[in-house]
C-alpha positions in Angstrom: 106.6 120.9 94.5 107.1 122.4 98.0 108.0 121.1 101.1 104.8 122.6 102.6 102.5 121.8 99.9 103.6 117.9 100.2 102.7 118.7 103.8 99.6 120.0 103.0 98.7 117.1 100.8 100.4 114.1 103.3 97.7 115.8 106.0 94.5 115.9 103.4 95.5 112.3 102.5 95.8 111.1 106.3 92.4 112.5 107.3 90.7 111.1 104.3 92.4 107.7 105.4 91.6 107.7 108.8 88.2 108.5 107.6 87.7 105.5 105.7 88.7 106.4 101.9 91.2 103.8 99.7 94.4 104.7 99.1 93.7 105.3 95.3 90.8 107.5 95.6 93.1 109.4 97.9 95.9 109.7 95.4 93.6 111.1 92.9 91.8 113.3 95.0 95.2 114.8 96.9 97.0 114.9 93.5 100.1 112.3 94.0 100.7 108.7 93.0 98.9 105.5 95.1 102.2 104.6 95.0 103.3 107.6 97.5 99.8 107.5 99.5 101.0 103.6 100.6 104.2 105.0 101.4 102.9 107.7 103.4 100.6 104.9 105.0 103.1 102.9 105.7 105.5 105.4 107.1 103.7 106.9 109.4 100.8 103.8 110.8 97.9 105.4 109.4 96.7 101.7 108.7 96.7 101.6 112.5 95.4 104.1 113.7 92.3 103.6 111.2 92.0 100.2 112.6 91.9 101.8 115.8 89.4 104.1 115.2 87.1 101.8 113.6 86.4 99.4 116.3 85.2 100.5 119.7 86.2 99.4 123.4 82.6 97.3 124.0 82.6 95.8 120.3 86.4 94.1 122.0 85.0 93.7 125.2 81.9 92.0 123.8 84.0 89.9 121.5 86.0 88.5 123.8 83.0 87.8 126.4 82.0 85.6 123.6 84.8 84.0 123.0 84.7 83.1 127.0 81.6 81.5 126.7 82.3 79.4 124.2 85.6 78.1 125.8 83.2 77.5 129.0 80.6 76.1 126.3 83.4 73.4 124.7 84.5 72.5 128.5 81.3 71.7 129.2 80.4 69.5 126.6 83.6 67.7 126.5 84.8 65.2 128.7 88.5 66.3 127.8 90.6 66.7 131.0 93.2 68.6 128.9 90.5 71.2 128.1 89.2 71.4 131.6 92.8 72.0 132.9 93.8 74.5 130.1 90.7 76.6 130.6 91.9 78.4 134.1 94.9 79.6 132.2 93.0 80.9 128.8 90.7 82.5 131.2 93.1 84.8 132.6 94.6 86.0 129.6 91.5 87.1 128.4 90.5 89.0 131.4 93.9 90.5 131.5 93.0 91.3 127.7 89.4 93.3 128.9 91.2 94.7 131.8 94.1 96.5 129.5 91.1 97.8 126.8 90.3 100.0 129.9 93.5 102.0 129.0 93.4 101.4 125.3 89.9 103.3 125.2 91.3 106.2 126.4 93.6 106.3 123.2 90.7 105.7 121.1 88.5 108.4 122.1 91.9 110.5 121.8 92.2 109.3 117.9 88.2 110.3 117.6 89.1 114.1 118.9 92.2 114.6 117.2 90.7 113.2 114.0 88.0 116.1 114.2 90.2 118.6 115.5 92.4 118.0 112.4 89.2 118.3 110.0 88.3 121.3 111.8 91.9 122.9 111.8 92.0 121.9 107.6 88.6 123.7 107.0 89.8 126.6 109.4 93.5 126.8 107.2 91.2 127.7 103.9 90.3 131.2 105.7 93.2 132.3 108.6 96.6 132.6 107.3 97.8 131.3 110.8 96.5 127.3 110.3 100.0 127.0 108.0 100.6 123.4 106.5 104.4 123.3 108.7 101.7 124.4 112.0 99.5 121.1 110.7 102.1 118.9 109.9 103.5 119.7 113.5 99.9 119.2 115.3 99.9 115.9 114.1 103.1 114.6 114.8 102.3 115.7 118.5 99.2 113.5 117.9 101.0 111.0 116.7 103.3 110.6 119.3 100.4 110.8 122.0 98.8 107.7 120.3 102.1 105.6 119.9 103.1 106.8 123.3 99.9 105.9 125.3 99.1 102.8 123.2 103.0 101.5 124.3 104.4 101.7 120.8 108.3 103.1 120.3 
């Protein structure tokens, strides 16, 4: 098989991940092993940058307002001093948690364009010469290295 048809295939198979499809029904539908899929997966975070897709800045945000509420909840119905003293400190990490989702929601919504961007550019590649697996394959390393970059990751 070809260099660019591997390409071709590793760039179907990430798009069907990141849109929510197992590993297996990706093998069978891209024409390679599971086996190669997970490495493909593995190799280049797609697990990641799935998860980060899936869940959105307020469904964190809201999540950890809960959890907040229910340290402030336990306080309250405790007479523990340790709690009472150790509930300042928790307090801050999670705001410092809500205040650093402010810059990893930029890198979501960028996952969300470049995800249909790259479905756009694979349905585009079936009728102009020019979308070439090598020009794909390249697009998304770009993207790629965006995410990792913005989310901190080297």
């Amino acid at each position: 098989m070809k260099k660019a048809d591997i390409e071709k295939k590793k760039s179907l198979g990430r798009a069907l991940y990141l849109s929510g499809m197992e590993q297996t029904e990706i093998a069978d539908k891209v024409g390679v092993s599971r086996v190669t899929v997970s490495k493909w997966c593995a190799a280049e975070g797609w697990k990641e940058a799935r998860a980060a897709k899936n869940i959105t800045r307020p469904e964190l945000v809201n999540k950890l307002l809960l959890t907040i509420d229910r340290l402030i909840e336990q306080v309250n119905a405790s007479d523990d001093a340790e709690l009472l003293a150790g509930l300042g400190d928790k307090l801050a990490k999670l705001s410092s948690v809500i205040e650093k989702l402010d810059k990893k929601a930029n890198v979501v919504d960028a996952i969300e364009v470049f995800m249909a961007f790259s479905k756009w550019l694979e349905y585009r590649s079936q009728t102009d010469p020019a979308v070439t697996p090598e020009l794909m394959r390249v697009i998304n390393k770009y993207q790629d290295m965006y995410i990792t970059e913005q989310m901190g990751i080297k």
